[in-house]
C-alpha positions, -999 to 999 in steps of 0.1 A, spaced: 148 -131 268 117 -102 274 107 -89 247 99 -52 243 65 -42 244 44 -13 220 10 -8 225 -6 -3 195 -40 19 186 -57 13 151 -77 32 143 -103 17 111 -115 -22 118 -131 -25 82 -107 -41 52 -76 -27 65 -81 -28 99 -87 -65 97 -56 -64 73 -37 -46 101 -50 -65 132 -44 -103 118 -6 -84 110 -6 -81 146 -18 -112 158 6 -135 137 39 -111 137 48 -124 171 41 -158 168 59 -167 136 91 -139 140 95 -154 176 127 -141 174 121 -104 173 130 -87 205 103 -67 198 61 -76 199 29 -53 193 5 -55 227 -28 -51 205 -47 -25 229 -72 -2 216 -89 -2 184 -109 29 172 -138 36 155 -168 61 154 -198 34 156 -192 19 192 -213 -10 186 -196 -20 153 -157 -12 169 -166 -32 197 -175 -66 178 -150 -57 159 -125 -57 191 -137 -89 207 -134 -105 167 -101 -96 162 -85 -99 196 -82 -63 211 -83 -55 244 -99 -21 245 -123 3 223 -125 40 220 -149 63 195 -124 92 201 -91 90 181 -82 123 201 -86 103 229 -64 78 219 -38 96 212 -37 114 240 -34 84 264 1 87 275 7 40 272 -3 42 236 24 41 213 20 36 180 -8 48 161 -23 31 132 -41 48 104 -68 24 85 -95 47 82 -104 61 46 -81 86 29 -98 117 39 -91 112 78 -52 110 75 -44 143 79 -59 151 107 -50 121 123 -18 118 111 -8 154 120 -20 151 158 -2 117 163 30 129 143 30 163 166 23 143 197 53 123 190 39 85 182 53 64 161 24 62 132 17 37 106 -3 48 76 -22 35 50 -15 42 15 -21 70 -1 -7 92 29 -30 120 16 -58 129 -4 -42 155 -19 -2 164 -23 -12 196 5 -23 168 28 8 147 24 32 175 33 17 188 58 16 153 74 53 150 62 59 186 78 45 178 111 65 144 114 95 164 110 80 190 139 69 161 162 100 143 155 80 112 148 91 79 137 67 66 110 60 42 85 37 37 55 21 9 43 33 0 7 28 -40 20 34 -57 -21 72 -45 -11 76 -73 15 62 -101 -5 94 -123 -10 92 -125 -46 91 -81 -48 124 -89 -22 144 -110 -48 138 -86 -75 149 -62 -55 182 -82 -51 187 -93 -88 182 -54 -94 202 -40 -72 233 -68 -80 229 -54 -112 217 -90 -126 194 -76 -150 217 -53 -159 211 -14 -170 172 -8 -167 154 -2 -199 112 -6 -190 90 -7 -166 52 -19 -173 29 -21 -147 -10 -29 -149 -34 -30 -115 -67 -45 -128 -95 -52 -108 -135 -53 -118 -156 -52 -84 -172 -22 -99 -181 -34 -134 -221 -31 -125 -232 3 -125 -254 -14 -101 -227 -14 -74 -231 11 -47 -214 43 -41 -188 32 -18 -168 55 0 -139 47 -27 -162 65 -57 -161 97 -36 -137 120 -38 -141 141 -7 -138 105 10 -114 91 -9 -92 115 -27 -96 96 -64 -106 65 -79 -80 38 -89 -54 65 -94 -50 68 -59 -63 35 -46 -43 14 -70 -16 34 -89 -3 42 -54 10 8 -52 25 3 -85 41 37 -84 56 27 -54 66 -8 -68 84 12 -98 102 37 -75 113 11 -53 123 -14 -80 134 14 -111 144 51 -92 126 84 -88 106 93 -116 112 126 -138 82 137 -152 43 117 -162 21 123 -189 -17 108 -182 -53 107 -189 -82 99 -165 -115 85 -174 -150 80 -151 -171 53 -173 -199 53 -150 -211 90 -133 -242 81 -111 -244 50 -88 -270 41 -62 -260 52 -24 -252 30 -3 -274 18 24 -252 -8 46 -211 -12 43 -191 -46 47 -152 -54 51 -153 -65 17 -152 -31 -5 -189 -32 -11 -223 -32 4 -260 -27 -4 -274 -6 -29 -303 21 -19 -326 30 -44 -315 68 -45 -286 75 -66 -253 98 -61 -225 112 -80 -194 90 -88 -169 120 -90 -134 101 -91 -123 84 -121 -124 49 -129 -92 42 -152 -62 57 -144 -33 55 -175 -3 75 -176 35 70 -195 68 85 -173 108 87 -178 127 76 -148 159 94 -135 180 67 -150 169 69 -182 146 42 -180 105 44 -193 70 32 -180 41 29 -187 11 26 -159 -24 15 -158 -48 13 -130 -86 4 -137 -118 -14 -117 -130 -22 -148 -107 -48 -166 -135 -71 -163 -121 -110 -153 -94 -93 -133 -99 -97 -93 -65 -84 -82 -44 -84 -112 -12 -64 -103 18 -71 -126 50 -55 -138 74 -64 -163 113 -48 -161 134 -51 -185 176 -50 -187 201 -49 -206 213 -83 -193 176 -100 -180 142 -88 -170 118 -101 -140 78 -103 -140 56 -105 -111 24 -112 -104 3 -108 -74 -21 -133 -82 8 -151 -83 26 -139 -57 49 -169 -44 58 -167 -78 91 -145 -99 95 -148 -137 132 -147 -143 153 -145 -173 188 -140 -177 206 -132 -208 239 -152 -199 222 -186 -198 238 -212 -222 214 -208 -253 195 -246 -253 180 -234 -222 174 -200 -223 136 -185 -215 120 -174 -187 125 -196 -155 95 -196 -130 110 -195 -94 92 -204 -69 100 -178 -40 90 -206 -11 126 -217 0 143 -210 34 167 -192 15 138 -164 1 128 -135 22 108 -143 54 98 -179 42 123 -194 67 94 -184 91 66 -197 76 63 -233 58 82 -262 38 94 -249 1 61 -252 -22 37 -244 10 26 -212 -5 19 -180 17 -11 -155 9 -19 -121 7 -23 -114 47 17 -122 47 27 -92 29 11 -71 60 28 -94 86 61 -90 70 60 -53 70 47 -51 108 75 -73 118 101 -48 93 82 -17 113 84 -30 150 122 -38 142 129 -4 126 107 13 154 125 -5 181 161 8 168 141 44 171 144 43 132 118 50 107 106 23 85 115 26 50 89 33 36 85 59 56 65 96 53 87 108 29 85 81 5 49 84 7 50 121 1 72 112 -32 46 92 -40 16 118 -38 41 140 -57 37 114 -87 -1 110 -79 -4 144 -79 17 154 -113 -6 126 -133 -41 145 -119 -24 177 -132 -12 163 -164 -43 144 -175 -57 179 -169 -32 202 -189 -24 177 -218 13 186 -209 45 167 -194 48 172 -154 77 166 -134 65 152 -101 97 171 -79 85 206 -89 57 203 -69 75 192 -38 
């Protein structure tokens, strides 16, 4: 059977765009049978050198400096967004009016006015479009998702969610493009509590209303004078302004009824990539860990009392989410999956002429959240994240 080609153009080849391209490279050779495959064609970036050993590294056929360019050229047809947070819009708005189908990262904007108008012109360009919330499509987030929505764990009470890293415990650490806020919107409120919001509105419901504080511990690192694909680089010796926070804490009540709590820090030093939530029912609760990943804590309330507890299921069997595709039960998938799982959920959706969920809209909820924490840690007061769509 052929399979139905989309060209795709990336645009960003550093973390993400590695992320993104090895999505790419594997989604058609373990989901064989997708009648659907990605034809990896241009990748974009400003520094032509650096784009073009990036191409040749990552397997793709073509470069270009010029996303306008890009998007103008009539075979491309999906665009991907993995450059930093404060090129989305503008991206994002000229692929969505030019009708592509666009992929973007997390958050969608820097600010909630970013988001909608990216939202706004997807609706204009009538543009099919996904975002890239990728912890959804690990297989362990999947069978929460089912014990939750089978109502397993019964009527939700909590949700308590934690995303702790440290790579910027040294105040030595240079000012990445992630400790400024023109670049990158804010610190690990919108780098980090972007996901576990998402997690909690996928998982819980829409959230009613946050209350939050923001804190920057250190306020002046040294610039940087070379990037790498691995969030830092090296130091100068001048120094610059860190002007996005680096803890990000906040409380919310859910639609349901249900409570959170949220924290997001790169300071919880001894944490690399610590994100974990706890929900709790009326009948069970579930934990997960993505350090941990293959991994679901489970516990049921209707279990015969001598073996009662927590169970530890290991989310590797043919029967789990995706792992059909990959290995024997016990042969543990990584990271890098989570990103080839949502491609191959995309390409489907795309292919049906059907927005992935999540799509724009899901990621404009999410800046609405985002957005009523910045507001609230300013004010001292409650904020309800829909007044502000």
């Amino acid at each position: 059977m052929s399979k139905r080609q989309l060209r795709i153009g990336l645009i960003g080849y550093q973390f993400m765009g590695k992320a993104h391209s090895n999505a790419y490279r594997q989604v058609a050779r373990f989901f064989d049978e997708s009648p659907v495959e990605p034809v990896m064609q241009v990748l974009c970036g400003r520094n032509e050198a650096k784009v073009t050993n990036a191409a040749r590294k990552f397997g793709w056929a073509e470069v270009e400096t010029d996303f306008r360019k890009l998007i103008a050229r009539p075979d491309i047809e999906v665009i991907d967004i993995a450059a930093p947070g404060n090129m989305h819009e503008e991206i994002g708005v000229a692929a969505a009016l030019a009708g592509k189908m666009v992929l973007c990262e997390k958050p969608l904007g820097n600010t909630l006015g970013q988001a909608k108008r990216m939202y706004n012109a997807s609706i204009e360009g009538k543009a099919i479009t996904a975002i890239c919330h990728n912890y959804r499509f690990a297989p362990a987030i999947q069978l929460a998702k089912k014990l939750i929505s089978e109502g397993q764990l019964g009527e939700i009470y909590h949700f308590r969610g934690v995303y702790l890293q440290d790579w910027i415990v040294d105040p030595k650490f240079p000012l990445v493009w992630r400790l400024q806020k023109d670049i990158a919107g804010s610190g690990s409120h919108g780098d980090l509590n972007a996901h576990v919001i998402d997690m909690a509105r996928y998982l819980v419901g829409e959230i009613a209303e946050v209350t939050g504080l923001l804190k920057t511990f250190i306020k002046e690192r040294p610039l940087l004078a070379e990037v790498n694909d691995r969030l830092g680089g090296a130091a100068s010796d001048e120094m610059g302004e860190v002007d996005v926070d680096d803890v990000s804490m906040f409380m919310a009540r859910f639609e349901n009824g249900a409570v959170g709590t949220f924290e997001a820090t790169r300071f919880a030093t001894g944490h690399k990539n610590y994100n974990r939530f706890e929900i709790n029912g009326s009948k069970g609760s579930v934990i997960f860990n993505l350090e941990r990943m293959n991994e679901l804590e489970v516990y049921i309330n209707s279990d015969a009392p001598e073996i009662k507890g927590f169970r530890n299921v290991q989310v590797t069997d043919g029967c789990h989410p995706y792992t059909a595709n990959w290995w024997p039960a016990g042969h543990i998938i990584g990271y890098e999956h989570t990103f080839i799982h949502l491609v191959y959920e995309m390409l489907q959706a795309f292919n049906r002429g059907e927005s992935l969920n999540p799509d724009w809209l899901e990621g404009l909820k999410n800046q609405a959240v985002l957005e009523a924490v910045v507001i609230s840690a300013d004010s001292g007061r409650w904020v309800s994240p829909s007044s502000l769509l």
